[in-house]
C-alpha positions in Angstrom: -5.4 -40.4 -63.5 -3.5 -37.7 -62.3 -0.4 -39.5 -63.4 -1.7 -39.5 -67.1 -2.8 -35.6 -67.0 0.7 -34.9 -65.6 2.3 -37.3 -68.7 0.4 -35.3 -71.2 1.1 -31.5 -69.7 4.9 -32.6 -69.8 4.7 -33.7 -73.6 2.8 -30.2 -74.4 5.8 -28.1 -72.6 8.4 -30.6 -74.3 6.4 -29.7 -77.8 6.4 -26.2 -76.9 10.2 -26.1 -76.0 11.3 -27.6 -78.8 8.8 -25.5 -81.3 11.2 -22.4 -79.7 14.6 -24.5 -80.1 13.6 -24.7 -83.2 12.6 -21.3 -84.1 16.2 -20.0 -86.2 16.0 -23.9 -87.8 12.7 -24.6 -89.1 12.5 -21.9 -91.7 15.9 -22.1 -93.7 15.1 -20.2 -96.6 13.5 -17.0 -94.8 13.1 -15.1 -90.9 11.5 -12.3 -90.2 13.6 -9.3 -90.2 13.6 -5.5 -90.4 15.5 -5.1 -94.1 12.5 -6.6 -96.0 9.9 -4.7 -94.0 11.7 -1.8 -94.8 12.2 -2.6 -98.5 7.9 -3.3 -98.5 7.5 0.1 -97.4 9.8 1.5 -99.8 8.1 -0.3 -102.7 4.5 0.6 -101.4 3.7 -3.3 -101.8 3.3 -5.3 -99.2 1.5 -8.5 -101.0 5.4 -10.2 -100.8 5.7 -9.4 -97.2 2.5 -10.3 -95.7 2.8 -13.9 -97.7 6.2 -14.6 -96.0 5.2 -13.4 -93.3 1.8 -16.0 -93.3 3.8 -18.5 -94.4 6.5 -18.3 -91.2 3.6 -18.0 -88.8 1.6 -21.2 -90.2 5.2 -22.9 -90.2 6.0 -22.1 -86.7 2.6 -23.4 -85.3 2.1 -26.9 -84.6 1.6 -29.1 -87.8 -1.0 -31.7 -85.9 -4.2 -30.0 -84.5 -4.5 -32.5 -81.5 -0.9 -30.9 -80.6 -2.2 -26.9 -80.3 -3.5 -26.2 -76.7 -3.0 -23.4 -74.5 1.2 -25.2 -73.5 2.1 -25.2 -77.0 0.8 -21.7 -78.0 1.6 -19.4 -74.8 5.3 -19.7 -75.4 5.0 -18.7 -79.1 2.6 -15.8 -78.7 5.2 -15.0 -75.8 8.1 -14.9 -78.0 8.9 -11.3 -79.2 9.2 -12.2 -82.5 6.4 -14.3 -83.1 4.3 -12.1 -81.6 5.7 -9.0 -83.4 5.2 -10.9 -87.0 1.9 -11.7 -85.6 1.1 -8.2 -84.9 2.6 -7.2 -88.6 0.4 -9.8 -90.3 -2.9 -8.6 -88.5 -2.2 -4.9 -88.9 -1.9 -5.2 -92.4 -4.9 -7.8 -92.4 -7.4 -5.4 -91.0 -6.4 -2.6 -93.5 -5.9 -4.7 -96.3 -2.9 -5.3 -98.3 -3.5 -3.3 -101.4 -4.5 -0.7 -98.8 -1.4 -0.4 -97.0 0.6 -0.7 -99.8 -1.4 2.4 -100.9 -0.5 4.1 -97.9 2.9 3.1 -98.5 3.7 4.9 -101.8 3.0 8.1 -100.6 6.8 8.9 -99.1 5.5 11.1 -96.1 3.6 8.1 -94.4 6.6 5.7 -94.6 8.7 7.3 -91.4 5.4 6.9 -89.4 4.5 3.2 -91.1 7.9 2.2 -90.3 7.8 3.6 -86.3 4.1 1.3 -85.6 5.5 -1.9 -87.8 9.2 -1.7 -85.9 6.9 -1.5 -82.3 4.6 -4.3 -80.5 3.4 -2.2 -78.0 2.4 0.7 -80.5 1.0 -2.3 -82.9 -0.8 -4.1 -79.4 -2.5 -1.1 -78.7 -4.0 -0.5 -81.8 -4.8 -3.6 -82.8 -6.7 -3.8 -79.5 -8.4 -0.8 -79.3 -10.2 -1.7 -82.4 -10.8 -4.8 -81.5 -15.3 -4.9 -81.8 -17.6 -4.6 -78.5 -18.8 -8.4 -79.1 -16.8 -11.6 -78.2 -18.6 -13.6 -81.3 -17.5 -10.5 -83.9 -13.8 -11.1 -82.2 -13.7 -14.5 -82.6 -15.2 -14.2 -86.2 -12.5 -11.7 -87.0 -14.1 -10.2 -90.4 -14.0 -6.8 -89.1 -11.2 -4.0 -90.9 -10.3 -0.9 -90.0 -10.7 1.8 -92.3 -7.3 3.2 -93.9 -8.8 6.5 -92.2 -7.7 5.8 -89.1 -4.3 5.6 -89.9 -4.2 8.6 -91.8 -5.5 10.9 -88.6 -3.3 8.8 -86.8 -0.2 9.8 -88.9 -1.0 13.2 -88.9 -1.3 13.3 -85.0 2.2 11.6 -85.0 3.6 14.1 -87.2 2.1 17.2 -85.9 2.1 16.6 -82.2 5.6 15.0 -80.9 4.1 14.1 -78.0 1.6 11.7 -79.3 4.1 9.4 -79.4 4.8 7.5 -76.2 2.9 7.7 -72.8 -1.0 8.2 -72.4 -0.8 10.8 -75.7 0.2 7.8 -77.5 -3.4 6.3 -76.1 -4.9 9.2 -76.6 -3.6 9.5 -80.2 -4.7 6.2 -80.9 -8.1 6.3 -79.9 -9.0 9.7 -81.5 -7.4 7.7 -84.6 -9.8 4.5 -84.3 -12.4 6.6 -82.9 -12.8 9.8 -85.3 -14.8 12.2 -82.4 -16.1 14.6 -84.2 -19.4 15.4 -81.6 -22.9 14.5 -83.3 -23.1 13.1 -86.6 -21.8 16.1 -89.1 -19.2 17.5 -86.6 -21.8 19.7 -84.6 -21.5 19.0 -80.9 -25.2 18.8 -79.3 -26.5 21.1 -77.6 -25.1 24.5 -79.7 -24.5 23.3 -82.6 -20.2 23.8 -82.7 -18.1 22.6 -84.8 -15.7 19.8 -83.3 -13.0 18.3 -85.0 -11.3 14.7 -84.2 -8.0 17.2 -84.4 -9.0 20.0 -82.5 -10.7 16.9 -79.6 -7.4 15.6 -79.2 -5.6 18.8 -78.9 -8.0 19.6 -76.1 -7.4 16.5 -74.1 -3.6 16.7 -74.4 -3.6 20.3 -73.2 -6.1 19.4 -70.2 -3.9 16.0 -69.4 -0.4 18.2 -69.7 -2.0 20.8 -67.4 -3.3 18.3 -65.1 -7.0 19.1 -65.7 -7.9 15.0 -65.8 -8.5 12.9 -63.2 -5.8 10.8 -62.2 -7.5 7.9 -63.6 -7.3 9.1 -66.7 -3.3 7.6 -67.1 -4.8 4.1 -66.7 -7.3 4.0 -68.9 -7.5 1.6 -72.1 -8.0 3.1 -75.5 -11.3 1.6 -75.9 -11.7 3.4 -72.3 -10.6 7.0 -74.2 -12.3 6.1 -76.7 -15.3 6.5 -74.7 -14.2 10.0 -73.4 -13.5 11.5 -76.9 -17.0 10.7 -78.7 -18.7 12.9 -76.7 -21.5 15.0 -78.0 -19.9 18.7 -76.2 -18.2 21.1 -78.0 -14.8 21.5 -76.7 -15.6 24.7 -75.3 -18.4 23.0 -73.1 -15.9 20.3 -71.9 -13.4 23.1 -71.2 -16.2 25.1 -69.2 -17.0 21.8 -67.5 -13.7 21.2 -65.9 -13.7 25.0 -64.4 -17.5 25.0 -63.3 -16.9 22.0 -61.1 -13.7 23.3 -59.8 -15.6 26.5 -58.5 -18.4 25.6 -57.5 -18.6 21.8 -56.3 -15.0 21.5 -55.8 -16.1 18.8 -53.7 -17.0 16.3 -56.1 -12.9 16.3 -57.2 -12.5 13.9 -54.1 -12.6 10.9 -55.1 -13.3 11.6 -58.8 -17.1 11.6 -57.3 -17.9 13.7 -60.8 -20.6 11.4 -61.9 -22.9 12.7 -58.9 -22.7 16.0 -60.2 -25.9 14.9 -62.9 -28.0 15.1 -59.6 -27.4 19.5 -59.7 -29.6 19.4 -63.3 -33.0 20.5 -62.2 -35.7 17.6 -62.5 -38.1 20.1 -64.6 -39.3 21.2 -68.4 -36.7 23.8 -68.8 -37.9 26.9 -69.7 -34.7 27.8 -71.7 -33.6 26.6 -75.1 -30.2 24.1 -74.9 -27.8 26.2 -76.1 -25.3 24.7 -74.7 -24.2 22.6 -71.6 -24.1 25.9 -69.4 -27.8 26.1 -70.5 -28.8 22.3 -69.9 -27.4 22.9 -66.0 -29.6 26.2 -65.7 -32.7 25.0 -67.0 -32.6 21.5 -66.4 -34.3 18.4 -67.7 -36.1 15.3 -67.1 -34.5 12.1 -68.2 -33.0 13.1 -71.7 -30.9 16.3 -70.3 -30.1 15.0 -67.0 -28.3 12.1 -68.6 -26.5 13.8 -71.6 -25.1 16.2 -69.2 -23.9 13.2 -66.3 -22.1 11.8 -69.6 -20.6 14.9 -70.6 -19.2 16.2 -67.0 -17.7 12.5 -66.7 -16.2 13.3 -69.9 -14.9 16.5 -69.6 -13.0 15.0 -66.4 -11.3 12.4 -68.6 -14.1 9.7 -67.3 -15.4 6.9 -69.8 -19.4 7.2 -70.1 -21.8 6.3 -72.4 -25.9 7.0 -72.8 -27.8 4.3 -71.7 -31.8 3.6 -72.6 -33.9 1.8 -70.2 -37.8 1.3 -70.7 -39.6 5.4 -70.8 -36.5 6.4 -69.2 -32.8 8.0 -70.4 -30.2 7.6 -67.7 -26.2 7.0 -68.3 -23.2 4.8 -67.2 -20.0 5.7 -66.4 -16.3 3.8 -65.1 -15.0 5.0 -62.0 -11.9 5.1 -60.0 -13.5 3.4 -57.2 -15.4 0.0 -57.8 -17.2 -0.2 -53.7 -18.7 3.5 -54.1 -22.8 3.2 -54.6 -24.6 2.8 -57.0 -24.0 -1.3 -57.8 -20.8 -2.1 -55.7 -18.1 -3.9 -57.0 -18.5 -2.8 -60.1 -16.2 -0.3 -62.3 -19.1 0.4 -64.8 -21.6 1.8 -62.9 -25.1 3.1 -64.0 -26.0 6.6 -63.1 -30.2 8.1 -62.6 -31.2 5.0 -63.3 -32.4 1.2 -62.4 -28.8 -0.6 -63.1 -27.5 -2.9 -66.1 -30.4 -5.3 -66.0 -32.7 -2.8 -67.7 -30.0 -0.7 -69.9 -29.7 -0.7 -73.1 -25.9 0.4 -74.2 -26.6 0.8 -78.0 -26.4 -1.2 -80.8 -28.6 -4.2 -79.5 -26.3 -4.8 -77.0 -27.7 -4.9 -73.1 -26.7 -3.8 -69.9 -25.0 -7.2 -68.4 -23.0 -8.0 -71.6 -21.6 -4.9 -71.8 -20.6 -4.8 -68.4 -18.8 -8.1 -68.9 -17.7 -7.9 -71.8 -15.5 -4.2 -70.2 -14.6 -5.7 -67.3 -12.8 -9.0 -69.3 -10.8 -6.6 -71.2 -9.5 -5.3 -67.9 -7.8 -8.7 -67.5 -5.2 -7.4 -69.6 -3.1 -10.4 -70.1 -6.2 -12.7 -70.2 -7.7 -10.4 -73.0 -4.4 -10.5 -74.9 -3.8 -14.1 -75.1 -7.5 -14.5 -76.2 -7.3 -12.0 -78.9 -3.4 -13.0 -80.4 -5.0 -16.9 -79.9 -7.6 -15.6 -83.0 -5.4 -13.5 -84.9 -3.1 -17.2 -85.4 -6.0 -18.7 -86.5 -6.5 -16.4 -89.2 -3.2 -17.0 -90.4 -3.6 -20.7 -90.7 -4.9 -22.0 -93.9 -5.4 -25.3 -91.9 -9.4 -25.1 -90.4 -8.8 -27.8 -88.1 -5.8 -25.7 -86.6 -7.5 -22.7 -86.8 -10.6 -24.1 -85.2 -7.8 -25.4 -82.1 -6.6 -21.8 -81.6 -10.2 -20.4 -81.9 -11.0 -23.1 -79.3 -7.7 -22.5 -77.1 -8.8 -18.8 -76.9 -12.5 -20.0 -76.1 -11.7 -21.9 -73.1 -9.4 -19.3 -71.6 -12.0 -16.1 -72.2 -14.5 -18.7 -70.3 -12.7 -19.4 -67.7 -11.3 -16.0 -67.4 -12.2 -15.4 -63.6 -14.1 -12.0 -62.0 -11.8 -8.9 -62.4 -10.7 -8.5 -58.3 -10.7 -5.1 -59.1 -8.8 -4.4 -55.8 -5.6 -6.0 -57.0 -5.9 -4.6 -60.1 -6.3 -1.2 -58.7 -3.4 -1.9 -56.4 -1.2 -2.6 -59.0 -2.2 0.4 -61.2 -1.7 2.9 -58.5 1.6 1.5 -56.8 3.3 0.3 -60.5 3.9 3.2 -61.1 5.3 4.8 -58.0 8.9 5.9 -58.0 9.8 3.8 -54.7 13.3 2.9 -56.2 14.1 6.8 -56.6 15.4 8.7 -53.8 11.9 10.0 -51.6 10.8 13.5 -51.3 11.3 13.6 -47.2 11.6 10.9 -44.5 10.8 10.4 -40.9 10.1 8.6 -38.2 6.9 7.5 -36.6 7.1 5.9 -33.3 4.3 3.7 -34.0 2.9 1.7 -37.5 0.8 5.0 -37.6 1.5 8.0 -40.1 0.7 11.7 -40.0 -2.8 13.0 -40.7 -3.5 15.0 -43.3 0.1 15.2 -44.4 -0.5 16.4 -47.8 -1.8 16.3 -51.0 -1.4 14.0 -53.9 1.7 11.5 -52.4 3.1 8.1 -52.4 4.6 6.6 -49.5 6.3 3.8 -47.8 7.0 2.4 -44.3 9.3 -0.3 -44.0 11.1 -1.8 -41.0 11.0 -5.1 -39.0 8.3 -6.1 -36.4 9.5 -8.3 -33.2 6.5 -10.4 -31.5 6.4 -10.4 -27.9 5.2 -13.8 -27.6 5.0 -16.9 -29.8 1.5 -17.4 -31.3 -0.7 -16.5 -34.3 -1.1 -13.0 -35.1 -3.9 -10.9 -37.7 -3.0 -7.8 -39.0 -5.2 -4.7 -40.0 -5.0 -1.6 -41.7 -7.0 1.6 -42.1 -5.9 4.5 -44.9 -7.1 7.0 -46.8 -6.5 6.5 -49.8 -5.3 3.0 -50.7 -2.6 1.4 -48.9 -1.4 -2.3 -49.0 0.6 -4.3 -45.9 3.2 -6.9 -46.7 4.9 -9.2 -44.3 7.5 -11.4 -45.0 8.1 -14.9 -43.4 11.2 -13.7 -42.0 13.6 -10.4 -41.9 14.2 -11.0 -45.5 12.4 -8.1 -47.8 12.1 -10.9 -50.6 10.1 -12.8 -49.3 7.6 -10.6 -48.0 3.7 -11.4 -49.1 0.6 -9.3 -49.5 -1.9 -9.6 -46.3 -4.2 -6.8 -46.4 -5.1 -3.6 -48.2 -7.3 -0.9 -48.9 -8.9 0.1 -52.3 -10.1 3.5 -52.0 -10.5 4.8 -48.3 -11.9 4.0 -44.6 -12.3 6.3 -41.9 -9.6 7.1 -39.1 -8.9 3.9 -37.3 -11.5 2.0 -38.6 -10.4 -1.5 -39.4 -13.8 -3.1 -39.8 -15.2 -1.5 -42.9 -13.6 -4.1 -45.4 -12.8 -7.3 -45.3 -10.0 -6.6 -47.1 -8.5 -4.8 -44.4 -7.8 -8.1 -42.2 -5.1 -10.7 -42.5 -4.9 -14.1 -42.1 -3.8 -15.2 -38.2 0.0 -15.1 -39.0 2.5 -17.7 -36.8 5.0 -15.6 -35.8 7.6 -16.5 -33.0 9.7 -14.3 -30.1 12.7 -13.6 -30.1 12.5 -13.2 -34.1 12.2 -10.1 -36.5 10.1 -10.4 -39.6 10.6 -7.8 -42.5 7.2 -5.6 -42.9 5.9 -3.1 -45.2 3.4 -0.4 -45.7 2.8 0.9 -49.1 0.4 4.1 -48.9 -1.3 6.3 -52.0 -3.0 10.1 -51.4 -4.7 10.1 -54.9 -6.4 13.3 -54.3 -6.8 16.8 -52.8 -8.7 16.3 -48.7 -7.8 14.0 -45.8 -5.5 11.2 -45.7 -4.3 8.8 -42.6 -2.5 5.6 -42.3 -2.4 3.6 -39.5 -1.8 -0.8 -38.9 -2.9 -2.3 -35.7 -2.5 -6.3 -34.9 -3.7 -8.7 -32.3 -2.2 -11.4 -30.6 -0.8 -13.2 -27.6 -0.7 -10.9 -25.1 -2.4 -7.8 -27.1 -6.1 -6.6 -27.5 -8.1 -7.0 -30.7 -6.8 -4.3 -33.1 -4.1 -1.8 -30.8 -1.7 0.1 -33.4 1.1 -1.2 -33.6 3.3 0.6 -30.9 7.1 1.6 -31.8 8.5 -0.7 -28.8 7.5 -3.7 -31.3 9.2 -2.4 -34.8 12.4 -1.1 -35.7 14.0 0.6 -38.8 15.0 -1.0 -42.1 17.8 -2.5 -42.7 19.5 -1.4 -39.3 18.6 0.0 -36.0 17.2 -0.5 -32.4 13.4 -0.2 -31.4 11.5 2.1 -30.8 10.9 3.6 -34.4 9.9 2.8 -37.7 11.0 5.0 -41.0 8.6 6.5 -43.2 9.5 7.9 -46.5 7.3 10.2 -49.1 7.1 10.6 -52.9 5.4 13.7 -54.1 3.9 12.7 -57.1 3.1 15.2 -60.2 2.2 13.6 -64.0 4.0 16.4 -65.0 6.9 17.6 -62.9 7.3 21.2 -65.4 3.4 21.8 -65.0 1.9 23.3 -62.1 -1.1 20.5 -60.7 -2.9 24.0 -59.8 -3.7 27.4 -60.6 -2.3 29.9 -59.2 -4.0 31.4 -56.3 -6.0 34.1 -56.0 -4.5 37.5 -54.2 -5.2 38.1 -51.7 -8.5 40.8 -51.8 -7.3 43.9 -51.3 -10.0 46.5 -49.8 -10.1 50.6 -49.1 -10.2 51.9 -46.1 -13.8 52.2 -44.8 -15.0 49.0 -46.6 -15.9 46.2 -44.4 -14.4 42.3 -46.5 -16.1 38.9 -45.1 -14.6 36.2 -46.2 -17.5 33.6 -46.2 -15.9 31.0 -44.1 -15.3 33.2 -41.3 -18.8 32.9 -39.4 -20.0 33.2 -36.2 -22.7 30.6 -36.6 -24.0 28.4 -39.6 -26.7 25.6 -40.3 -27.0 23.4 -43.0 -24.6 25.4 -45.3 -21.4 23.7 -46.1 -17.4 24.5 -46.0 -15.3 23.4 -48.9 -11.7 23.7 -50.2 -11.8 26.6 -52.5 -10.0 25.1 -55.8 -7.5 28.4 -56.0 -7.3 28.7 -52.2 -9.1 29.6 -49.0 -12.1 28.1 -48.3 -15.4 29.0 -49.8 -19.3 28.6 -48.6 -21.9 26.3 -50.2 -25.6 26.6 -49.6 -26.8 23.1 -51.1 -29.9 22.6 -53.7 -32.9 22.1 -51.3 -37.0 21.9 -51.9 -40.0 22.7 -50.2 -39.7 21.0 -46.6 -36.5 19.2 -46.9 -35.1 19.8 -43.5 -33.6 22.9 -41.4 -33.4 25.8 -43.4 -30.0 27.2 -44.4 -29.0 30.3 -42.5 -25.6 31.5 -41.4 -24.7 34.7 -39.3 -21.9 37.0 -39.2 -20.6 39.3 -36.9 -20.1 42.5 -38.2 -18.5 45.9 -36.7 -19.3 49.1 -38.7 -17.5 52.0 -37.8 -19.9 54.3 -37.7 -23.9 53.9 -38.9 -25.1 54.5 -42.3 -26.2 52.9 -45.4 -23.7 50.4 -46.5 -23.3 49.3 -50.6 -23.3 45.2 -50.0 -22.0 43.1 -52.6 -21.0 39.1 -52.6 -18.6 36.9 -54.9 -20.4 34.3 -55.9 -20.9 31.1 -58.5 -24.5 30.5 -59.5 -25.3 27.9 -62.0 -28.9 28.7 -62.2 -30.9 31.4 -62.9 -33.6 33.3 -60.8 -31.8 32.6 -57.9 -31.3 35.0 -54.4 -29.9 35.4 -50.7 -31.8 37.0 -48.4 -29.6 39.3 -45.8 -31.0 40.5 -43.0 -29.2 42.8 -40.3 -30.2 42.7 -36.8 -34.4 42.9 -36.3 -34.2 44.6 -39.6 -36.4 43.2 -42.4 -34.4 41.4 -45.4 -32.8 42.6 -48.2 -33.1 40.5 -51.4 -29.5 40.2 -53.4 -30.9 38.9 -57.1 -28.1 36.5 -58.0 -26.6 36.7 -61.8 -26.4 33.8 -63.5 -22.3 33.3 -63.4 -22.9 29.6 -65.2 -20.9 28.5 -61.8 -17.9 30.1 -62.5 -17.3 33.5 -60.3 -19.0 36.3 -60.1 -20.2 39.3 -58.7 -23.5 40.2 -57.3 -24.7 44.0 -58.0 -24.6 46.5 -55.1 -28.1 46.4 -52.3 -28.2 48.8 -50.2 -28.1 47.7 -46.2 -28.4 49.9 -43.4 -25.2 49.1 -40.6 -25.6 50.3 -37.1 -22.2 51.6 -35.4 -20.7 48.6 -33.5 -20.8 44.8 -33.7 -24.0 43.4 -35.0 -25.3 40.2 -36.5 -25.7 39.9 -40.7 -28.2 36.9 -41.8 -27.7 34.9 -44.6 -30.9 32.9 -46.0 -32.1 31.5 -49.0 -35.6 30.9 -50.2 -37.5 28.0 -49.6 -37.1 26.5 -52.1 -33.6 27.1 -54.2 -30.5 25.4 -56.1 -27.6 25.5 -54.6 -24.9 28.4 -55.0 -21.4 28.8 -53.5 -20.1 32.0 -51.8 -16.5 33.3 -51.4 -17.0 36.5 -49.7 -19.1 39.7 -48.8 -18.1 43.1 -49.2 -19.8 46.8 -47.5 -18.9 49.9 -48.6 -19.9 52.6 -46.9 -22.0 55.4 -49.2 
């Protein structure tokens, strides 16, 4: 049996080989080729083109039907001419002949026509990014695309030059299929602004060339951007977005974590109107409001989301950066306030579960490809029984596409694109398989050497990081042959290697006497901590030690004792700054007593953060009636002499009606009525305190019950 299933893969592969031997032979009279495209476009008709162009496809496919199978059609769809032909004839299908040709005539579109006909990839990303939601509409491929979207899309190519390669050629794209223009009429909701699909993508290319987007953002498909563009917020709001979060939950940047920040809309009948996104956050809002603004701060980040519907309830889904975060891990499309997929409804009578797997195929990139390039053959065969092969080719492969390991995929995203070939930023050398902690921000690094076993036996590797990190070992001092054993996708605590199971290898024979190759690849995505560290077990060696420097030595050359590490500072945008500047430093008269906020004597339940411009800033957190130890922190202060003292604070308040209480000494407290600042900074008008000369202690409380508010520093001035 096996014998005959062997027989019958070699005669599909001998098919296929000779199909492409045949390729410059088979069609005598006529190839594919770059002059007649050219002369099509000149002419503005295209009806000569796309039937030669037909034709040479249906030639070049197998004539019998028994003979098309997934051997015989890889290698053609494979081929960069096929495939470009392929593309040609599918791109002009969907807009239609007479439509393109239309197009055509008018001279300024023919440069731009000419640039997406002459490119696969340009043509691949279209073509797939307006691919429909549904497998069965795919398959049936009846849809078009509307002569529109190339216009916008012309227009972006010819007034923004950097639309044209890179993520703003994504980003071009989709605001081309996708025409984001806010709510129906070009109003954004709430407010009421005008948004444009032109003015939309000048926003996101200015926030992705100033680094505004999450890093994520540069991986994303175009039906992903596509998802970030038709939001309902004015551009203004999305703008306002980006900043509020940076001030006052900087927090949430870790680990693009934004989609928790739906949680800070007050659960209440707002008692303001929604004027705007600002206003949705200080009123709050059951369902309805809590879940258009979790959408909209995803999007103003660069994160796909969409509005789901579940039974008497409004809730929303977003993708994220890291699949094993809560809620529903494992999954990249996660659903936010609300009971998961099972009960979601996504919108146009599709449901939760199909439209999470229907996503997470098309993030089987090569998978999705094949499947879709399978049907677009089939529609250029005039033969049904052929067709029908291809449709059923495609069928089998989309079924037995196998669960995204989101993990590798990751992996390959983040460390692709890593510029380990060009010379690193800085080197060193650690004298065991451990790195420095909290090294820096936003990096790539390597650590590469050989590993010698002090005894023969098997051998498990593990490995902690934050962020990701992936160990290779090879089978012998040879880099080549070095295999994948064990990684991290997203983070772990110091030293921890038992959080994953990822994080464990294999047992691994290795024998003494004998150096194998090994290497650490490591990723800081974000601002916050980062470590690294590998430990092993073995003959002779406790369950998980870190790897001590007596064991490794230095690639390609050197004696033991050490181990090279060497770092990548990665920017997107090496002319753009990744940050604002600072802030100067506050300068004060003489007389006036300055606080900054982190600089307590004694705090509970208030919280430290990173301030986004520098420094550090105070956070009192949202809390209700009862929920655990009141916030207070104390300050020791030393006035010169006593008096009455003019106290001010820089903070960021996103609500309204919202106040500290200070309280000096035994002294009753002073109530400092916070503006509303929309949770950008601002500062509090003077209160009158009363200072004693010499040290004493200033309270800060809040009351009972409050939302939460972020402080940067306090200020007396002596009246």
């Amino acid at each position: 049996m096996k014998t005959r299933k062997r027989s019958r893969e070699t005669r599909q592969c001998v098919i296929a080989a000779v199909l492409l031997l045949a390729l410059p032979l088979a069609v005598r009279a006529w190839a594919p080729n770059s002059q007649d495209l050219e002369a099509a476009i000149r002419a503005g008709d295209f009806s000569g083109y796309y039937a030669k162009i037909s034709a040479w496809l249906d030639r070049k496919t197998p004539d019998d039907a028994d003979q098309i199978s997934l051997a015989t059609t890889k290698p053609l769809i494979k081929d960069p001419v096929f495939r470009k032909t392929l593309d040609q004839r599918q791109f002009i299908a969907k807009h239609g002949v007479d439509k393109i040709s239309a197009f055509a005539k008018d001279k300024a579109n023919r440069e731009f026509l000419a640039w997406v006909l002459k490119d696969t990839k340009k043509m691949d990303l279209y073509l797939k990014g307006a691919t429909p939601m549904r497998d069965k509409n795919r398959e049936a491929n009846t849809y078009t695309i509307g002569i529109a979207a190339l216009e916008r899309w012309k227009k972006l190519y010819a007034d923004h030059p950097d639309s044209r390669d890179g993520v703003c050629l994504k980003l071009a794209i989709a605001t081309a299929l996708y025409n984001p223009q806010g709510q129906s009429g070009g109003k954004s909701y709430p407010g009421g602004k005008t948004v444009t699909w032109e003015g939309r993508y000048e926003h996101y290319e200015k926030a992705y060339e100033n680094n505004e987007l999450f890093p994520s953002f540069d991986d994303l498909l175009v039906c992903d951007i596509g998802k970030v563009l038709d939001s309902w917020a004015s551009d203004e709001d999305l703008a306002w977005g980006r900043e509020m979060v940076r001030t006052w939950r900087p927090d949430l940047l870790e680990k693009e974590q934004i989609p928790l920040m739906s949680s800070e809309v007050w659960r209440r009948f707002s008692p303001y109107g929604f004027t705007g996104f600002p206003a949705v956050l200080a009123g709050g809002g059951k369902c309805g409001p809590r879940a258009f603004f979790g959408a909209f701060i995803c999007e103003a980040f660069g994160i796909p989301a969409i509005g789901i519907g579940q039974p008497g309830h409004a809730c929303f889904a977003a993708k994220v950066a890291y699949p094993d975060m809560e809620p529903q891990p494992g999954s990249v499309w996660k659903v936010y306030q609300g009971r998961g997929w099972k009960y979601s409804d996504c919108g146009g009578a599709m449901y939760g579960p199909e439209f999470r797997a229907e996503m997470e195929k098309r993030y089987n990139v090569a998978e999705f490809s094949m499947v879709e390039h399978l049907r677009w053959l089939a529609s250029a065969l005039p033969s049904e029984s052929r067709a029908e092969a291809c449709r059923e080719v495609a069928r089998n492969i989309w079924k037995s596409m196998p669960p995204l390991n989101w993990d590798v995929r990751g992996l390959d995203c983040v460390f692709g694109s890593m510029p380990f070939n060009s010379e690193p930023t800085e080197t060193c050398e650690l004298k065991a398989l451990e790195a420095p902690r909290n090294a820096g921000e936003s990096y790539a690094a390597r650590v590469r050497g050989f590993i010698h076993p002090p005894r023969t036996g098997e051998y498990v590797f593990s490995i902690a990081s934050d962020d990701h990190s992936e160990l290779f070992l090879s089978a012998d001092e040879n880099p080549d042959k070095k295999e994948h054993i064990a990684h991290v996708w997203g983070w772990t605590k110091v030293n921890n290697f038992k959080e994953k199971p990822s994080q464990k290898s294999d047992p691994v024979r290795l024998e003494a006497g004998k150096r194998y190759y090994i290497e650490v690849l490591h990723r800081e995505m974000f601002t916050g901590p980062d470590h690294l560290s590998v430990a092993w077990s073995g003959p002779g060696i406790a369950d998980r030690v870190i790897v001590a420097g007596k064991y490794l030595s230095p690639y390609p050359s050197g004696a033991k004792g050490k181990i090279v590490r060497e770092v990548w500072h990665v920017v997107k945008k090496p002319e753009k700054k990744p940050e604002p500047k600072p802030e100067p430093p506050v300068e004060t008269e003489p007389g006036v007593i300055h606080i900054e906020a982190e600089s307590f004597n004694k705090q509970k339940a208030v919280r430290v953060y990173k301030c986004f411009k520098g420094g550090e800033q105070l956070n009192f957190p949202t809390r209700g009636p009862n929920w655990g130890t009141p916030p207070r922190v104390d300050y020791i202060v030393e006035a010169p002499k006593a008096g009455v003292y003019s106290l001010t604070m820089r903070i960021a308040a996103a609500n309204k009606e919202q106040s500290i209480h200070v309280t000096v000494g035994k002294s009753g407290p002073v109530t400092v009525e916070l503006p509303w600042t929309r949770g950008l900074w601002g500062t509090t008008e003077p209160v009158d305190i009363r200072l004693e000369k010499g040290k004493q202690t200033l309270t800060l409380t809040r009351p009972d019950s409050h939302r939460g508010v972020a402080v940067r520093w306090l200020e007396l001035r002596p009246k």
